[in-house]
C-alpha positions, -999 to 999 in steps of 0.1 A, spaced: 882 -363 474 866 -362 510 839 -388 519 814 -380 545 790 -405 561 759 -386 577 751 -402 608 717 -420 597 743 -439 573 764 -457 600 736 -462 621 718 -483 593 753 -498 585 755 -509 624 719 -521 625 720 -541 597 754 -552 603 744 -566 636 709 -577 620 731 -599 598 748 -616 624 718 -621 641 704 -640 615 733 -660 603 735 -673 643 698 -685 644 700 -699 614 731 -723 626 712 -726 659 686 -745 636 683 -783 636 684 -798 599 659 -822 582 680 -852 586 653 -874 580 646 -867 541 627 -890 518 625 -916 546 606 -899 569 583 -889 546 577 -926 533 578 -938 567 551 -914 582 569 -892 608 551 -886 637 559 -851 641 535 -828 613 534 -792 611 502 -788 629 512 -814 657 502 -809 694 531 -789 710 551 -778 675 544 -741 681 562 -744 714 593 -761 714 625 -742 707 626 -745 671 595 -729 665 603 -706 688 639 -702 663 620 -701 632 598 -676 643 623 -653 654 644 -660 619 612 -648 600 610 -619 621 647 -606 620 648 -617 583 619 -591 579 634 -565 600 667 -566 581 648 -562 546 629 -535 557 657 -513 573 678 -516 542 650 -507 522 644 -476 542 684 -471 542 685 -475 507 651 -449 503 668 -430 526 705 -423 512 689 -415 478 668 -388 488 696 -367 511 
């Protein structure tokens, strides 16, 4: 029994592959919510619509999380699409 991978199939294996890796480093890059129920009862002064927030580095982390996270969904959709018609 010969198995044959057509080149689309290890290029979506690589992307996704590397888009997995991508996402499991940004994800460890991310700062936790350390504060918990106490910085809820105690008012933080950092809110989601705070002056700055869309700038700093995590935001910055988050965003680019979303986007990969996306990305990564979509391709292996498409791969998935893809395979089953050829």
């Amino acid at each position: 029994m010969v198995i044959s991978m057509a080149a689309y199939e290890i290029i979506f294996g690589i992307v996704l592959i590397i888009l997995a890796v991508a996402i499991s480093a940004l994800v460890l890059l991310q700062e936790g919510n350390s504060q918990g129920l106490s910085g809820t009862i105690a008012g933080g002064a950092e809110t989601f619509f705070g002056k700055n927030k869309g700038r700093t580095m995590e935001a910055k982390l988050v965003k680019l999380t979303k986007f990969i996270g996306i990305a990564f969904f979509v391709i292996a959709l498409a791969a998935k699409i893809i395979t089953t018609i050829f």
